[in-house]
C-alpha positions as CSV (number, residue, x, y, z in Angstrom):
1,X,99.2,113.8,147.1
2,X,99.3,111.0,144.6
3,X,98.5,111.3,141.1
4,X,94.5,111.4,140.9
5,X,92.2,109.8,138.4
6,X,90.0,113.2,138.0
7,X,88.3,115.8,140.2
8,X,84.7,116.4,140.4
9,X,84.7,119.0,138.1
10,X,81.5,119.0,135.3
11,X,84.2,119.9,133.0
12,X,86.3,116.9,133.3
13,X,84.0,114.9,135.0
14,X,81.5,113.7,132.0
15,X,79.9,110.7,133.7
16,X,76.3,110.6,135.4
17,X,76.7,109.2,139.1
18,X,73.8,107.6,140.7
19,X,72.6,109.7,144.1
20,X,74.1,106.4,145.8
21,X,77.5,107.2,144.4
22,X,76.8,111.0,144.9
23,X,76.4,110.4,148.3
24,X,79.5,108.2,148.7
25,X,81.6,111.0,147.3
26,X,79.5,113.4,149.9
27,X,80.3,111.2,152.6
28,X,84.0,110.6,151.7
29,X,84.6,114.1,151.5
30,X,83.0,115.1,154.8
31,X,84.9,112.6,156.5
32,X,87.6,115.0,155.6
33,X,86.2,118.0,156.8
34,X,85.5,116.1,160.2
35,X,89.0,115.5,160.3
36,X,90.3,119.2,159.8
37,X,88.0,120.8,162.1
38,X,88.7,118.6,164.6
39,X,92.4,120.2,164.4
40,X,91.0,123.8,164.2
41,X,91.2,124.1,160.7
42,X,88.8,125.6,158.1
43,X,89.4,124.7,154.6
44,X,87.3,127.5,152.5
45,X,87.8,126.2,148.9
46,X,85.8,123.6,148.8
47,X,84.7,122.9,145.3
48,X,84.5,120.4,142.9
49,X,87.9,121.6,141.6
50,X,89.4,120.6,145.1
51,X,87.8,117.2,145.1
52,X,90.0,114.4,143.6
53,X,89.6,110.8,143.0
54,X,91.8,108.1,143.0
55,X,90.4,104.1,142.7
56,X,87.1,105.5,143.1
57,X,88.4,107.3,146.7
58,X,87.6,111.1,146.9
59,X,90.2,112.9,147.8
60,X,90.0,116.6,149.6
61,X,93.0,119.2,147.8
62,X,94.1,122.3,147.5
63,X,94.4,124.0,151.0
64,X,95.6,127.5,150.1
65,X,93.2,129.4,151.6
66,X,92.8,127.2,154.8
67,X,93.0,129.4,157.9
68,X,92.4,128.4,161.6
69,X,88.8,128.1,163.3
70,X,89.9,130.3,165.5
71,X,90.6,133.8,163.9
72,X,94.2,133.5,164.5
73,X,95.2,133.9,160.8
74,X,93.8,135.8,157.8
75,X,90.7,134.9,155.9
76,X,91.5,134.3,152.3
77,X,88.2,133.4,150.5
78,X,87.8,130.6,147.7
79,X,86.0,130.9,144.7
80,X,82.9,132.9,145.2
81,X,80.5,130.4,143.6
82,X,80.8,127.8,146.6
83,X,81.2,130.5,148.9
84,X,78.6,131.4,151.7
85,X,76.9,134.9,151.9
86,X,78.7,135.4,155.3
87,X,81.7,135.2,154.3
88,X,81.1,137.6,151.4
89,X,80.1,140.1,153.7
90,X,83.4,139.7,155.9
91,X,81.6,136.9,158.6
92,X,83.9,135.2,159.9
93,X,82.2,133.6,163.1
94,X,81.3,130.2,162.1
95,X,84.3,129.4,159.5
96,X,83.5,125.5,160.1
97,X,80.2,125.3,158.4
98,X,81.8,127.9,155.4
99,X,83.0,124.4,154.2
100,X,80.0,122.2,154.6
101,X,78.0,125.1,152.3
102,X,80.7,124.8,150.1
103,X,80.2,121.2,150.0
104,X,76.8,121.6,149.3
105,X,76.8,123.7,146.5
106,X,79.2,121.7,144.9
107,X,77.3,118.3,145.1
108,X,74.2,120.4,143.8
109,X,76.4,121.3,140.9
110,X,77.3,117.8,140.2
111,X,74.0,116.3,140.6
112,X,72.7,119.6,138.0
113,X,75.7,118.9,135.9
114,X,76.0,122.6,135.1
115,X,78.3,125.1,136.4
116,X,77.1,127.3,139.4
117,X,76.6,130.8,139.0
118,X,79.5,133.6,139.4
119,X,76.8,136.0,139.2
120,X,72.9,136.9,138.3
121,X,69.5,135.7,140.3
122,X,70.5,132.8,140.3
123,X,74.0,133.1,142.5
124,X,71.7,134.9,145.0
125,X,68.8,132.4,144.6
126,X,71.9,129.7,145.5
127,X,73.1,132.0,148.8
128,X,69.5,132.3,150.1
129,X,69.2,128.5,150.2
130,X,66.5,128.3,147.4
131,X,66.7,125.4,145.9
132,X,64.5,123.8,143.0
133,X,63.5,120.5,143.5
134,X,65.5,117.5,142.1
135,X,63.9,115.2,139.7
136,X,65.0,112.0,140.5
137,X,66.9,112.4,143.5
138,X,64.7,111.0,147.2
139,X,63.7,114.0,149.2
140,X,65.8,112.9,152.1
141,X,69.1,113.8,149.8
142,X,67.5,117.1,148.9
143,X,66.3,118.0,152.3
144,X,70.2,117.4,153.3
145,X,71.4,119.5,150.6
146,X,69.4,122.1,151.7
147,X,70.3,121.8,155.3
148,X,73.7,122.3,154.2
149,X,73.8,125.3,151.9
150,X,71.2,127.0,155.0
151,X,71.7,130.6,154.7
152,X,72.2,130.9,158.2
153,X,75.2,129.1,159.4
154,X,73.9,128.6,163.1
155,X,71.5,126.0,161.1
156,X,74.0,124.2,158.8
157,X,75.1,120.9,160.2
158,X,78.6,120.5,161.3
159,X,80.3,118.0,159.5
160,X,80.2,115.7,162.8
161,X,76.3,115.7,162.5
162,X,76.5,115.1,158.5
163,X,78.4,111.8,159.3
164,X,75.7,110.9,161.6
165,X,72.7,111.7,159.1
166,X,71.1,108.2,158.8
167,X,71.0,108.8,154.8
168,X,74.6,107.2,155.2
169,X,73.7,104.2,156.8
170,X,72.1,102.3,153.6
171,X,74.4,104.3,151.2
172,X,78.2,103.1,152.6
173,X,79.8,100.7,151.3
174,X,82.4,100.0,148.6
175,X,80.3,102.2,145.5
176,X,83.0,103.8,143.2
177,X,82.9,107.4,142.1
């Protein structure tokens, strides 16, 4: 991969993004995840960490835990912060929406700005999908956000419906992260 600009990480990361841009980033990166499912492949360390930028471009990194839809190979998880409940308790059975929760919680960090939970009510508040509301941001987003970090995978989108979400259509276009 080509030297990056920055990741998404609040701790390099010091700049307020508009929910447009948020959204661009969202999209850009779920584009990604579209691509490895669609050859069997489940990332599992999605976090802002993992997300790099270059010319405004995000970028998707760091695939050292990847493993195959399928079961085939061994589940390594990521960091637990952007992690799913399921997979904390060993559930393995719907690896391709592990990375769209992932993705979630790591937009609701960056649109908090602070630095999600290892531990505490909060981390659980986070797992169960409940969410405070977002000042600022349209309740479209937030509904999304919440669709995505759904405790129960069956409900999460896959990252084929995300692309689809008519939030997108309005939101696409050149906007630089």
């Amino acid at each position: 991969m080509e030297l990056c600009d920055h990741n998404l990480s609040i701790k390099k990361c010091s700049t307020l993004f508009t929910e447009r841009q948020v959204l661009e980033a969202l999209y850009q990166v779920v584009n990604a995840l579209k691509l490895i499912n669609e050859k069997r492949i489940a990332h599992l360390d999605v976090k802002p960490d993992n997300i790099y930028v270059k010319n405004g471009v995000c970028k998707l990194g760091d695939f050292g835990c990847a493993t195959r839809l399928d079961n085939s190979l061994p589940v390594e998880e990521g960091d637990a912060r952007y992690t799913p409940q399921e997979i904390l308790n060993e559930n393995y059975d719907h690896l391709d929406k592990v990375d769209i929760f992932s993705l979630g919680a790591s937009m609701y960090e960056f649109i908090r700005r602070f630095l999600s939970p290892e531990s505490g009510c909060q981390f659980f508040n986070i797992k169960e999908g409940k969410l405070p509301l977002f000042p600022g941001h349209s309740l479209q987003f937030q509904n999304l956000l919440k669709a995505m970090m759904d405790p129960d995978p069956v409900e999460r989108p896959s990252a084929r419906e995300l692309i689809e979400n008519s939030i997108f259509d309005k939101t696409i276009t050149t906007t630089k992260i």
